[in-house]
N, C-alpha and C positions, 0 to 999 in steps of 0.2 A: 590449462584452463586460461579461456581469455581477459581482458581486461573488463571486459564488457560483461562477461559471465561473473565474471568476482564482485564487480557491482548489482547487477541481477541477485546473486544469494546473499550482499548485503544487505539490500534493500527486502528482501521478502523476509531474513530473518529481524530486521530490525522493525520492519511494521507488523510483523507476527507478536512479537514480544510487547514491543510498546504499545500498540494498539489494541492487542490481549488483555495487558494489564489497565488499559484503561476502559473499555466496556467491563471488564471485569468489575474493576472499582466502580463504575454505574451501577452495576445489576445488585450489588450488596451495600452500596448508601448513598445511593441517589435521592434517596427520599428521604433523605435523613438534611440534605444540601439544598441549601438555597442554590435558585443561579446563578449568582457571581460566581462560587464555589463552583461549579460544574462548568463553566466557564474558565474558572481557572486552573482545574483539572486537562482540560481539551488544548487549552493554550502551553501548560506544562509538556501534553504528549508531544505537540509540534514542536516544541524546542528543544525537546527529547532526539524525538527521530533528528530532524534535522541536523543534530549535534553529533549523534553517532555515523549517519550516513556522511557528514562532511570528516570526520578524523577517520573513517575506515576508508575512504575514497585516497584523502591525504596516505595513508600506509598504505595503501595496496598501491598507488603511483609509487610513490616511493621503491619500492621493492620491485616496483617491475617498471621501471620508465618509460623503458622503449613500447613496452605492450600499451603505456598511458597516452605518450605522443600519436600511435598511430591510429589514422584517418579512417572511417567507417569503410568497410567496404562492402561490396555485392550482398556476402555473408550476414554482414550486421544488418544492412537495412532489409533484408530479408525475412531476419528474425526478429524485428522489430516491430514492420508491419504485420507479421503472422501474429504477435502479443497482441498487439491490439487489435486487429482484427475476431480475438479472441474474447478479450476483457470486453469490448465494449455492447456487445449484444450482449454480457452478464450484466454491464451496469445499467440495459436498456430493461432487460427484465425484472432486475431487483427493481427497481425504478415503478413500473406497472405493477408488483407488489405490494410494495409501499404505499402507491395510491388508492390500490384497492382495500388496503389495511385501516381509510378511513371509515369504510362501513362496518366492519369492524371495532371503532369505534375509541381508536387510537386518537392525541387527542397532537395539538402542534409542537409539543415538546416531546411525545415519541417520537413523529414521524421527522425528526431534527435528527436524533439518534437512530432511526432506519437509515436515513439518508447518509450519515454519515460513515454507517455500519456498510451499507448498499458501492461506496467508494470507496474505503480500506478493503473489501472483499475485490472490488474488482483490480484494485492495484496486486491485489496478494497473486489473482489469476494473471492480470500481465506478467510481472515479474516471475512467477512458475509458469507460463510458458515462453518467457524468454530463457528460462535455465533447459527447458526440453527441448527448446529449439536449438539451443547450443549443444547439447549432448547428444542430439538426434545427427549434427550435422548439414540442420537444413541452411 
C-alpha cells in the first residue's frame, strides 16, 4: 500500500469517526445548546481530526520514509484528479439540495449544519475514491 493510500484511509476513517460523532452529538442535544456550545463542539471536531490526521501522517512517514519522500507521480495525480472529479458534482448536488431544503422550511442554523454535513460527505466520497482509485490501479 502506498503512502498516499495510507493517508486516503486515514483521512476517511478519521472524518467518519470524528465527524460521526459530532453530527451525532447534534442530532441528540442540539437543542438542548446554545451556540457558543455548538460552536464549540465544531471547533473541538477540527482539532480533533486535524490532531489525529497530523500524528497518523507523522507514523505512517515514519515507518515508511521512503514511500513519504517520494514525489507524485503519473499514478497519483491520476487518482487524485479522478477523487475529485468525483467528490465535487456530489458537493455540487448536496449543495442544490440544501437550497432547495429552504422551502422546505429549514431555517439558517440547519442549513449551516446541511452545508457542513454536504462537505464532510463530500470529503468522505474524495477520500473513498482515492482508496478505489488506488486499489483499482488506476
Amino acid at each position: 500500500m502506498s503512502f498516499r493510500e495510507k493517508i486516503a484511509w486515514l483521512s476517511v476513517t478519521t472524518t467518519v469517526i470524528v465527524w460521526g460523532t459530532y453530527f451525532g452529538f447534534l442530532l441528540t442535544s442540539a437543542r438542548h445548546l446554545p451556540p457558543p456550545g455548538q460552536f464549540g463542539g465544531f471547533f473541538a471536531a477540527v482539532v480533533v481530526q486535524t490532531i489525529l490526521v497530523i500524528a497518523g501522517s507523522v507514523v505512517t512517514a515514519i515507518l515508511s520514509p521512503s514511500d513519504a519522500g517520494a514525489p507524485r507521480d503519473e499514478r497519483d495525480r491520476a487518482v487524485s484528479h479522478g477523487a475529485y472529479a468525483l467528490a465535487y458534482p456530489v458537493l455540487l448536488s448536496l449543495i442544490v439540495c440544501i437550497a432547495a431544503s429552504l422551502y422546505l422550511g429549514v431555517d439558517a442554523q440547519g442549513m449551516t449544519y446541511e452545508i457542513m454535513a454536504a462537505i464532510v460527505i463530500a470529503e468522505i466520497v474524495h477520500y473513498g475514491a482515492q482508496i478505489v482509485g488506488y486499489r483499482r490501479g488506476a
